[in-house]
Structure formats: structure tokens, C-alpha cells
N, C-alpha and C positions, 0 to 999 in steps of 0.2 A: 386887695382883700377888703377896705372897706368901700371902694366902691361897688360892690357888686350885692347887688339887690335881688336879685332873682334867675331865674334859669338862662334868660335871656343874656344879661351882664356877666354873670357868672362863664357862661360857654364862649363870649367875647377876652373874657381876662384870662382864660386858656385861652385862647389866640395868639394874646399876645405876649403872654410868656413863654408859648413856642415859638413866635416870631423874634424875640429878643435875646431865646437862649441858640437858638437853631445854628447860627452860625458856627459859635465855638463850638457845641455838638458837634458839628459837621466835620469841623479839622480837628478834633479830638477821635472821634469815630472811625476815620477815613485815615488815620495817622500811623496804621499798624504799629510796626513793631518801635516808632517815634514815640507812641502814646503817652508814655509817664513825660517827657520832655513837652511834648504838646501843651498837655494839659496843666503839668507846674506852669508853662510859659502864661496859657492864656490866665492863670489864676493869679500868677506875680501882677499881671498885668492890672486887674480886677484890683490889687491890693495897692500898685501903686498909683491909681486913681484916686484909693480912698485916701493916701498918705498925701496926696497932693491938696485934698480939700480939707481935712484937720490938722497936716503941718507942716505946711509951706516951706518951713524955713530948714528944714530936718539936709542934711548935707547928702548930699548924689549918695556915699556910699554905704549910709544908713541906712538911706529909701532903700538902696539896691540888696543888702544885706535881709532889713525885714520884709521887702516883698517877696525874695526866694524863698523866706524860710517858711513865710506863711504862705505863699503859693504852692509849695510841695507839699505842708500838711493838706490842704483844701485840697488837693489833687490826689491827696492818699484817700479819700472818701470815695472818689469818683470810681479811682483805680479797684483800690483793694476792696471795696463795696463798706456800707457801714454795717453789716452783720458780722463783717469779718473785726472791724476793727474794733465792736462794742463787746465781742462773743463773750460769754462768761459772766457779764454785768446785768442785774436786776432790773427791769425795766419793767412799764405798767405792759402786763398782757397782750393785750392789742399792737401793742409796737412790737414785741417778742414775735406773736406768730408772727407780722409782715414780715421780719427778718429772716427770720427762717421757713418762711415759704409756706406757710403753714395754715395764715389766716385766705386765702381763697377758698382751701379746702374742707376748711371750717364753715363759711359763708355758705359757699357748697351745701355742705349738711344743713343748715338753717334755711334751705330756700331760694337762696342768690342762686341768680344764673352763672356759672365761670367764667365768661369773658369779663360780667361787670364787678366779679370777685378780684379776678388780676389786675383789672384797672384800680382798683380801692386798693391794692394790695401797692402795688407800683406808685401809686400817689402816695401812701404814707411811707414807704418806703425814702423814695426821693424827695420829700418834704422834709423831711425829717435829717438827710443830706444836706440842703440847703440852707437848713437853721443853724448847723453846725458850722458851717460854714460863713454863713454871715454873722454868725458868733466869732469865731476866728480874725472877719474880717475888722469889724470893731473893735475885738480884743488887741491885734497889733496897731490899729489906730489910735488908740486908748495908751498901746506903752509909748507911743512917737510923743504924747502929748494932747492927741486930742480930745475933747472934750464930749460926751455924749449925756442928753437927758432922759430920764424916765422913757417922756411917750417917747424919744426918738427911738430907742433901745427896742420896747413894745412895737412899736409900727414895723420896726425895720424886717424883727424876729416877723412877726405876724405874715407880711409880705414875702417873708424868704419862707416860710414854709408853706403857705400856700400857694405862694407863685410855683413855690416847684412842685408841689402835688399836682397841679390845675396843668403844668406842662407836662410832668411823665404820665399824668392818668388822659390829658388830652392825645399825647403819643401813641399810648399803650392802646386804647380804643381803635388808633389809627390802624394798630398791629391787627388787633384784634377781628378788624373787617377785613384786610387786605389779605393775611395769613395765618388766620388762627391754629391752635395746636391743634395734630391731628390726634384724634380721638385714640386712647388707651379702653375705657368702657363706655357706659353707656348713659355716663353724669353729664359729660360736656353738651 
């Protein structure tokens, strides 16, 4: 997030946070009716990386206890989508419609064309996923013991949610050219 300067950088750091998330995607997506196992798996995994680097000394079946615990909340996001899991709760507008599907067709009315509605829709969407989530991730790091600063906290948040908007709105585009929705009226 901060290195990207302009259209150029920018459309490169979606590259590579589809190239960096692609895989777990891939056996998360491909996992059928596996999927919640899948996806806690790949995320305990994610957690017991971070547990390795703020606290080494934490015993096999602590790490092993807070990675599932925290890899299957991180995995309820994925699964259960974060509209479902926030439903009911106050949030600034603009995150409201993404949730509920709302802000494309809004954009829609204001002018935006719909494919680049869905893709804005989809990046704040999944950004917004992955802050939570990298919030999680710190948060169980934080009770092992570890230690986090300001900017680290800042940088880390910042990175996790627009890595993950810059990948599902890089995706989403991908959708969008290869099979866009077929037409209901005459806005698309």
C-alpha cells in the first residue's frame, strides 16, 4: 500500500496480491464440500507463522490450540462472508451498501458503469475481510505474548486491507471480462 504511487504501481500490487493469495484461493475454492476444513487449515497455518515469529518459545500445544482457534474464526469470514457475520451492526454507509450488495447499484445510478461498480463493490468488500482478519491475526499474537508497535499495527491493517481489495477488485475485473452478468435490463 505504500509503495504504490500511481496507476502503474498500483495495478502491479494487484498482481501481486493475486499471485501471493492465489494459491490458498485455489484449494480453498477447489475444496468443495472440504471447504470450512480447507480454509481453517490454510488460516491456522497463517497464524502459526505469526506465533512462530512473536513467540517462539510458546509450547507445541498452545501454538496448536490458538492457531485453530484463530484459524477457524479467520475462516468464518471467508466462509460465512462478512455481511453475514456483521448483519445488524452500524457501520459507515459505504461499507453497509458493499455488504449488502447495494453499493454497485447505487454507483449504477450515479454514473458508474457496472462492471467497475462490482469490482469497487468486491474490493471493499474483501478489504474489509482481510483487515479483520489481520486484526485476528495480531490479536492471538498479542495474547501468546507478542509484542506489536503503532506503525507496525497501522502498516500491517493498511496492507491487509488493501492488499485484499487490490486482489478481489483485480479478480473481480478478471470476472468481469471473461463472464460478465448477463443482462436483466438495459443499465448493464
Amino acid at each position: 500500500s505504500g509503495d504504490v504511487t500511481g496507476v502503474l504501481s498500483g495495478v502491479q500490487y494487484a498482481g501481486e496480491m493475486i499471485a501471493q493469495s492465489a494459491p490458498a484461493m485455489l484449494a480453498t475454492l477447489t475444496s468443495g464440500p472440504m471447504m470450512p476444513l480447507v480454509s481453517a487449515t490454510v488460516m491456522a497455518g497463517e497464524v502459526s507463522q505469526e506465533l512462530d515469529e512473536v513467540a517462539p518459545g510458546m509450547s507445541p500445544e498452545q501454538k496448536a490450540a490458538m492457531s485453530w482457534s484463530a484459524g477457524t474464526a479467520m475462516a468464518a469470514f471467508d466462509i460465512v462472508g462478512l455481511g453475514q457475520v456483521f448483519s445488524g451492526l452500524t457501520a459507515p454507509v459505504l461499507t453497509r451498501m458493499a455488504l449488502d450488495g447495494k453499493l454497485a447499484e447505487e454507483l449504477q445510478k450515479r454514473g458508474f458503469k457496472a462492471a467497475a461498480a462490482r469490482v469497487l463493490q468486491a474490493g471493499i468488500v474483501e478489504g474489509s475481510t482481510e483487515l479483520i482478519q489481520e486484526s485476528i491475526l495480531m490479536g492471538t499474537g498479542a495474547a501468546a505474548g507478542g509484542e506489536y508497535g503503532r506503525e507496525q499495527i497501522t502498516s500491517r491493517l493498511k496492507e491487509a486491507f488493501f492488499g485484499g481489495a487490490a486482489a478481489s477488485g483485480g479478480l473481480r475485473t478478471g470476472v468481469e471480462v471473461v463472464a460478465p452478468p448477463k443482462r436483466t435490463s438495459g443499465l448493464a
